[in-house]
C-alpha positions in Angstrom: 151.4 207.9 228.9 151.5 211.4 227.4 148.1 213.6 227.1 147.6 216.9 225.6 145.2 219.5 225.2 145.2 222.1 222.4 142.4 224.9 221.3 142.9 224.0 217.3 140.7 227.2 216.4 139.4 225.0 213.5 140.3 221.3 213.1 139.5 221.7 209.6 141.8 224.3 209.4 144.4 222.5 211.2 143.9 218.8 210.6 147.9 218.9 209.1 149.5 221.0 212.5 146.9 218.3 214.8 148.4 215.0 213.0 151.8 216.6 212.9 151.9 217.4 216.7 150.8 213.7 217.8 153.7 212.3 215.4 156.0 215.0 217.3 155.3 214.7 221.1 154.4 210.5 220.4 151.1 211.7 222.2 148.7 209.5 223.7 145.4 211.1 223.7 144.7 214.8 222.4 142.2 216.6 223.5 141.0 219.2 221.1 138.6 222.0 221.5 136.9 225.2 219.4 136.7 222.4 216.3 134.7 224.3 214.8 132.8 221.7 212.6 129.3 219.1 213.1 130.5 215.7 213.7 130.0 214.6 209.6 132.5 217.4 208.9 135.0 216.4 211.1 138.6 215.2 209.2 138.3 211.7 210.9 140.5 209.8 208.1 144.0 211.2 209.2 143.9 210.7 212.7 143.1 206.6 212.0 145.5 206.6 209.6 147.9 207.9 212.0 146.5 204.8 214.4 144.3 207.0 216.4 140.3 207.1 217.1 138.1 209.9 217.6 135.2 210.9 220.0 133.7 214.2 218.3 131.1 216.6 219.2 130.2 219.6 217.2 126.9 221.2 216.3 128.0 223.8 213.8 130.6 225.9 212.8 130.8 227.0 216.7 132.3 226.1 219.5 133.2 221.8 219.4 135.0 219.4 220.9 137.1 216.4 220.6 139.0 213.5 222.2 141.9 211.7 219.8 143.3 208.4 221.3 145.0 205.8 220.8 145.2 203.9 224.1 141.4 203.3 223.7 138.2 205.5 223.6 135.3 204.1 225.7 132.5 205.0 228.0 132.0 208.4 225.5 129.7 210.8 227.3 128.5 214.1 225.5 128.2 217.2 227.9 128.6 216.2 231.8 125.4 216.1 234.2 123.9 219.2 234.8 125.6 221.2 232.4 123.7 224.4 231.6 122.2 225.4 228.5 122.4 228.6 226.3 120.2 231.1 223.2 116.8 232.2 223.2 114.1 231.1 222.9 115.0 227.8 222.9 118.3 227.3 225.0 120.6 223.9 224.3 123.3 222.1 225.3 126.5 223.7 223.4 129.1 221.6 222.0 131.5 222.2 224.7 132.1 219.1 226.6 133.1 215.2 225.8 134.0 213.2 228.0 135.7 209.5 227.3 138.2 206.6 229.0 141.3 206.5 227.4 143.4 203.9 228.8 142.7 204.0 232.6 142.4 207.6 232.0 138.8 209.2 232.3 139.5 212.3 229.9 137.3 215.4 229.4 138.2 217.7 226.6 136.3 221.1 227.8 136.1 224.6 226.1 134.3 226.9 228.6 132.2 229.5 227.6 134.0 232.5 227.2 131.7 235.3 229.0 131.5 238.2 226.4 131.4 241.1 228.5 131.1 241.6 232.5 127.3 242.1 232.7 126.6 240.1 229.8 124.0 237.1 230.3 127.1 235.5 228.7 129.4 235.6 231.7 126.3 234.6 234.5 126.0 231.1 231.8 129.9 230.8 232.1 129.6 231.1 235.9 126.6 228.6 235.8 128.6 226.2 233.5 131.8 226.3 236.3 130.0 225.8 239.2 128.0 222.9 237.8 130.9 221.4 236.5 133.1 222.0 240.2 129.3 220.1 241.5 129.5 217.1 239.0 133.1 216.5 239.5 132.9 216.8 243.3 130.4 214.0 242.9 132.6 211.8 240.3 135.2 211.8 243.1 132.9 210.5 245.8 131.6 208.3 244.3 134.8 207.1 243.4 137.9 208.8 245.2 140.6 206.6 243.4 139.1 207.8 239.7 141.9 209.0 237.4 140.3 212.0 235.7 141.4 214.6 233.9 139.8 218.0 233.1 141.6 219.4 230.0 141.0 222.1 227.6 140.1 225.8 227.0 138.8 227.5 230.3 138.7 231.1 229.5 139.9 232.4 232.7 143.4 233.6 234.5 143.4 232.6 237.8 145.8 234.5 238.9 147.4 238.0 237.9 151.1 236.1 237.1 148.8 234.4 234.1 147.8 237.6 231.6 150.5 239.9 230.4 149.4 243.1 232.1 147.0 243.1 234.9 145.7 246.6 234.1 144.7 245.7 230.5 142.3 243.4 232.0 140.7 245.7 234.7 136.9 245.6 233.4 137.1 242.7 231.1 136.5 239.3 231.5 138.9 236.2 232.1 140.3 238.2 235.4 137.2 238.8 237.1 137.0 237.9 241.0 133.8 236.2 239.6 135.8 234.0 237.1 138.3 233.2 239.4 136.5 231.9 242.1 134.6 229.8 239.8 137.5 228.7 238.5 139.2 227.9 242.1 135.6 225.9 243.1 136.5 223.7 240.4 140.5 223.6 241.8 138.7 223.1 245.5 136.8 220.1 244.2 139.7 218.1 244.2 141.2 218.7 240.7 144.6 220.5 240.9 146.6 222.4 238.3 149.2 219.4 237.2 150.6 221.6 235.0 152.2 224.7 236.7 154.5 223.3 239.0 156.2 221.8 236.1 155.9 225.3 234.5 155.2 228.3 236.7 154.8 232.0 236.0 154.6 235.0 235.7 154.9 234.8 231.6 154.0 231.6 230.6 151.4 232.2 228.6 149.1 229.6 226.3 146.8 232.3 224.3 148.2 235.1 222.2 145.4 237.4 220.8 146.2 237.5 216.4 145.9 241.5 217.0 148.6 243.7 218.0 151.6 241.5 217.6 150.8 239.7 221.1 152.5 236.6 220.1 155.8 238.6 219.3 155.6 240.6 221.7 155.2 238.3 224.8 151.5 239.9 225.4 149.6 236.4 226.7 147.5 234.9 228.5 147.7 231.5 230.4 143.6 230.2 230.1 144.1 226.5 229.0 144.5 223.8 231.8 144.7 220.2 232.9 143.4 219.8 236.0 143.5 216.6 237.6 141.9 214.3 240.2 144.0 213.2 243.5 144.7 209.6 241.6 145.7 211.5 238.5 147.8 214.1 239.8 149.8 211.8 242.2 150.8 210.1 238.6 152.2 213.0 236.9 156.0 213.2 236.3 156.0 216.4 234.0 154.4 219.0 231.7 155.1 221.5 229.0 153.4 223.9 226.9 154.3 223.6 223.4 155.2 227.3 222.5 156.6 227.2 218.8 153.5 225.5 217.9 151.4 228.9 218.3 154.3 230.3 215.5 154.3 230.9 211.1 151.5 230.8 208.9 148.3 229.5 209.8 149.2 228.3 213.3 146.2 228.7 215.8 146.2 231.3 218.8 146.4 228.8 221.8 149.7 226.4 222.7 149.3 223.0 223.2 149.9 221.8 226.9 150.9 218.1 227.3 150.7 216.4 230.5 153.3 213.2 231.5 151.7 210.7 233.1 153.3 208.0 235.1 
């Protein structure tokens, strides 16, 4: 079984590049994030005619998510318990989690919000959505410790300084902060482990490549998208990779796809 998860930065955009990728890994289930579209504007047509289905979630032309199978897609859940809510005056539940069983697979496609600015009421609702999400999913795995779940997607955080291209640069932003990070490792200290860097470790391997400043040319990533996987799921993995030429030429989005091998 082979999963993926890819920041499409518009599926409308990128219907052609999403449909062509499943065709050239032979890809299970793709997760998909920052669709950018509500769920009447999503391209459904070319992923069933490709002999896939799709779970969508998407309120506007912000944020969305995804989940593209063709092993089955059941059990769909939008957002996961507890997940907090953002605006004013009247706060809701952003398009930025969907959940559904693919196979014997329990997949969640996530794009976590990114934080703005250190100080921004931004970053305290990305810290919020982390640690509820580290909370929820220590409680999937006792209520079940042989569940096979996968957390996928877009997390908007380095954990570590081998993952952005120059430490320094980052001083002061987000994404690095010791904030982020331990966030970050509550979720990693919940039982879901990175199953993608021992198959490809750092320093430089990047999945994010700003549009500005040449960064994709000239090496300058950042490594923010991630599979992390329950006990049961991660004992299953036999490899990884992150699609690299697919974040090169014209119109290509600024995040690489990162496919998971599953026993």
């Amino acid at each position: 079984m082979r999963i993926a998860t890819w920041n499409c930065n518009s599926i409308r955009s990128r219907v052609d590049r999403a449909v062509a990728l499943l065709e050239r890994h032979d890809l299970d289930v793709l997760a998909l994030q920052e669709t950018k579209c509500r769920d009447d504007q999503f391209p459904l047509l070319p992923f069933e005619q490709a002999g896939y289905e799709v779970a969508a979630h998407g309120l506007n032309q912000w944020n969305g998510v995804a989940i593209v199978s063709r092993v089955g897609l059941t059990d769909v859940q939008v957002g996961f318990e507890g997940m907090p809510t953002w605006g004013e005056p009247d706060p809701v539940a952003e398009a930025r989690a969907i959940g559904a069983t693919c196979g014997d697979v329990r997949v969640w496609s996530l794009y976590v919000p990114n934080g703005r600015e250190l100080g921004h009421p931004h970053l305290r609702y990305k810290l919020d959505w982390l640690q509820r999400l580290a909370s929820t999913g220590r409680d999937w795995l006792a209520d079940d410790p042989t569940a096979q779940i996968v957390l996928m997607g877009d997390w908007n955080v380095a954990p570590f300084d081998e993952d952005v291209w120059s430490p320094q640069f980052y001083e002061g932003k987000t994404h690095t902060s010791p904030p982020e990070r331990a966030a970050f490792a509550g979720v990693v200290d919940a039982g879901f482990a990175d199953v993608v860097r021992p198959y490809q470790p750092g320093p430089g391997v990047y999945t994010y490549w700003d549009y500005t400043q040449l960064r994709f040319p000239k090496r300058q990533g950042m490594r923010i998208d991630f599979a992390l996987g329950s006990p049961a799921l991660t004992a299953r993995v036999q490899g990884a990779q992150i699609d690299r030429e697919e974040r090169k030429g014209k119109g290509a989005s600024d995040h690489a796809p990162v496919l998971v091998d599953l026993a």
